[in-house]
C-alpha positions as CSV (number, residue, x, y, z in Angstrom):
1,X,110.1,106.7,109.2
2,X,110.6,104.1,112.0
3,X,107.1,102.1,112.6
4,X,107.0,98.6,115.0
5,X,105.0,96.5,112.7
6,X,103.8,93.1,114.5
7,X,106.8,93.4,117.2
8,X,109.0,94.3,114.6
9,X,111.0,98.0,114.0
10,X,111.0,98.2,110.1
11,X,111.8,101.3,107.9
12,X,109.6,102.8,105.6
13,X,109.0,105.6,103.5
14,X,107.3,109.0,104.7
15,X,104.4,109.0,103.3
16,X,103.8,105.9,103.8
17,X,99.6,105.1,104.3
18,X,98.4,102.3,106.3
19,X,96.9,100.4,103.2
20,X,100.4,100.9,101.6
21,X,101.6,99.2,104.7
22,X,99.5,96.6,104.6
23,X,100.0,95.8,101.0
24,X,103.6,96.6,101.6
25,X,103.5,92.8,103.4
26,X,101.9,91.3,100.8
27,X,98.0,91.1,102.1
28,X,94.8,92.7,101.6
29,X,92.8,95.6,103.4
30,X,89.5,93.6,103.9
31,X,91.7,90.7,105.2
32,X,93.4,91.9,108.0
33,X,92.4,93.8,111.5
34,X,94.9,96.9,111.9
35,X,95.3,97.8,115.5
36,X,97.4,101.3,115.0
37,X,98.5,102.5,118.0
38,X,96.7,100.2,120.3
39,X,93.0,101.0,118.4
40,X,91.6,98.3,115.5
41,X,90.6,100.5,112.8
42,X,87.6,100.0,111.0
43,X,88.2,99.3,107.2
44,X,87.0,103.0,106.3
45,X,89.3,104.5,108.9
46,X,92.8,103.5,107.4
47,X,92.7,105.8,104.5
48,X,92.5,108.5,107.1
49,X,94.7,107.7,109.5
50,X,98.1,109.1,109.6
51,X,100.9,107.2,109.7
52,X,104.1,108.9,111.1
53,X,107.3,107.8,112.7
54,X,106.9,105.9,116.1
55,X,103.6,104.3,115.3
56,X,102.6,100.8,116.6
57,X,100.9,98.8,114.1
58,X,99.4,94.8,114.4
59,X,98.3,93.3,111.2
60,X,96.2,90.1,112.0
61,X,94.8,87.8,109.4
62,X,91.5,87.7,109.6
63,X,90.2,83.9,109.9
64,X,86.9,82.7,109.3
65,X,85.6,79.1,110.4
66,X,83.6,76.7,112.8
């Protein structure tokens, strides 16, 4: 399946579930803000949202600091 990932198009497997993704680029779930589809997800909502082909997707690092 076909899913924009930060801008990007990028191919990847159906099936695929939005912790895969993220771990797919190398980061961790409590980490990162996922925006799917224009919503940020809460942490308990990506293991129940479907990914499919089409789907927007922002990863951002989560930063912490003063």
């Amino acid at each position: 399946m076909q899913v924009t990932v930060n801008g990007r198009a990028s191919e990847h497997p159906d099936g695929t579930t939005l912790p895969g993704l993220v771990a797919h680029y190398g980061l961790t779930v409590g980490a990162v803000v996922v925006e799917h589809n224009g919503t940020a997800l809460l942490r308990g909502e990506l293991e129940r949202t479907p990914l499919r082909d089409g789907d927007r997707v922002e990863l951002v690092r989560a930063v912490a600091g003063g």
